[in-house]
C-alpha positions in Angstrom: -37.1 43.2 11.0 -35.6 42.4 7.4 -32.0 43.2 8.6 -32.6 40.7 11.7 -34.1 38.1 9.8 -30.9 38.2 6.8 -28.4 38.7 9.9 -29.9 35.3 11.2 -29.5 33.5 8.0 -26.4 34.6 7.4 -24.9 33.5 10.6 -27.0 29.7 10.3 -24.9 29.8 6.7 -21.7 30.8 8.6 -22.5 28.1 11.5 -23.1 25.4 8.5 -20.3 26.0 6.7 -17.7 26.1 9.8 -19.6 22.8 11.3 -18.9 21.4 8.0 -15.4 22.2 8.3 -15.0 21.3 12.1 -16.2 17.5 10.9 -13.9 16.8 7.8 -16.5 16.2 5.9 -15.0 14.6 3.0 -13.5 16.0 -0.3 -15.8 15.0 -3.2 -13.7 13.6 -6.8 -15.8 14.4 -9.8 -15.0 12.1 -12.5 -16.3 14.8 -14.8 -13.2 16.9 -13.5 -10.3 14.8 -14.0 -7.3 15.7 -15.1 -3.5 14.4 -15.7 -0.6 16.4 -14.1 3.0 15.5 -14.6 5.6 16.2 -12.5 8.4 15.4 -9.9 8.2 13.7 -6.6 9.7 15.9 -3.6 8.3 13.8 -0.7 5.6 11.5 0.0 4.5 12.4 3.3 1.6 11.1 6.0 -0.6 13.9 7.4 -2.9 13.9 10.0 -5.4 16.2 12.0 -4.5 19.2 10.1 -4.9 17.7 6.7 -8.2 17.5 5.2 -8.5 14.9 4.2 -6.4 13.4 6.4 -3.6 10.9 4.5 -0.8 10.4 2.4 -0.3 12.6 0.1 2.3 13.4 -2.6 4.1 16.6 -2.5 4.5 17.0 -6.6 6.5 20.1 -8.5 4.9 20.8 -11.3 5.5 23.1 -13.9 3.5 25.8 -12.3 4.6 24.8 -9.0 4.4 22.7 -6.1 1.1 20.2 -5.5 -0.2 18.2 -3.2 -1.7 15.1 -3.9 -4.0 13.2 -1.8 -3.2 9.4 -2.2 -5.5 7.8 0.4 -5.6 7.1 3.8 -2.5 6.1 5.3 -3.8 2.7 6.7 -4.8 1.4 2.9 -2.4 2.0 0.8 -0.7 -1.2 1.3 2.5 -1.7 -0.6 2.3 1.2 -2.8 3.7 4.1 -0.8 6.9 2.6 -0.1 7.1 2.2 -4.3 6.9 6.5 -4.5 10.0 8.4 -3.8 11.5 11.7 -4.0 13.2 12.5 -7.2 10.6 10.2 -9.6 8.9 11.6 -12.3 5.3 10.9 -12.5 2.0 11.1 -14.0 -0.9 11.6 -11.9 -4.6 11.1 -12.9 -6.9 12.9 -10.6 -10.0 15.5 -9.7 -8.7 18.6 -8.5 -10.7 20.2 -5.3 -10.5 23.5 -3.3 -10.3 23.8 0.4 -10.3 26.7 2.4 -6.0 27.0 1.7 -5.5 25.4 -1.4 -6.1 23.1 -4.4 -5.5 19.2 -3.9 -5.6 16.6 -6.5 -7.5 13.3 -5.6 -5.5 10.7 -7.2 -7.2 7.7 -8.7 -3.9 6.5 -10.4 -0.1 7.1 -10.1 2.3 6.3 -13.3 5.4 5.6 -12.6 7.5 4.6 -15.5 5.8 1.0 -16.7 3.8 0.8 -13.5 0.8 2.0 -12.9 -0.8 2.5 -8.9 -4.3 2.9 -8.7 -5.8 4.6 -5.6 -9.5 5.2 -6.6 -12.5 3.5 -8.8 -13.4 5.4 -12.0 -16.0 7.0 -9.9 -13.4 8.3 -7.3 -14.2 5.9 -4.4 -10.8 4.8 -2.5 -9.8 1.1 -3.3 -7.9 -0.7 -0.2 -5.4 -3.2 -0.2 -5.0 -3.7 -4.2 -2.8 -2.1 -6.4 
C-alpha cells in the first residue's frame, strides 16, 4: 500500500512539474543572484513558442562560451534592440536561471560603450517603453 501511495505522489510531482512547464510559467530574477558577464554580441535574435521565456534575447560569447540572454519581450523593448548588434562588446547585468536545457541570464541592464540599456527594475520586473 506504501509503494502505491509514493507511486501516486511521485507521478502528482511529475504531473506538477510538466503542467508547469506546459504553461511557461515565468522565469523568476533574484536580485540576490546578480551578476555581470562581459562579452561579444553574435546575434540579437526574437524567439517565440519554443523559447521560455519567450523574447528577445542576446546570443553573447563569453569567455567560457556562448550565452543567451533574455532581453524582454519582443513587443517592449522599444528602440533598444535595433541599438545591439553583432560584433559589440558588452557588459551585461543580470540573474542567471536554469531551465530544463540551459542557463539564461535575465538582463536588467545592457552597457554598451557610454550607454547604458536598462530592461528590468532593481527587483527584476520588466520595464516597457523606456530606456
Amino acid at each position: 500500500m506504501k509503494a502505491i501511495g509514493l507511486s501516486l505522489a511521485a507521478i502528482v510531482c511529475l504531473s506538477a512539474a510538466s503542467f508547469a512547464q506546459a504553461l511557461r510559467l515565468p522565469l523568476r530574477y533574484d536580485p540576490a543572484n546578480e551578476m555581470t558577464i562581459r562579452g561579444t554580441v553574435v546575434e540579437v535574435r526574437d524567439l517565440g513558442r519554443d523559447a521560455a521565456p519567450r523574447g528577445t534575447y542576446l546570443i553573447l560569447r563569453t569567455q567560457v562560451g556562448i550565452l543567451r540572454v533574455h532581453l524582454g519581450p519582443s513587443a517592449r523593448l522599444g528602440k533598444a534592440r535595433p541599438t545591439l548588434a553583432a560584433g559589440e562588446p558588452v557588459e551585461v547585468v543580470g540573474s542567471l536561471v536554469r531551465t530544463n536545457h540551459e542557463e539564461i541570464l535575465l538582463a536588467r541592464q545592457v552597457r554598451k560603450g557610454d550607454t547604458v540599456l536598462t530592461f528590468r527594475n532593481d527587483r527584476g520586473f520588466p520595464i516597457t517603453g523606456r530606456h
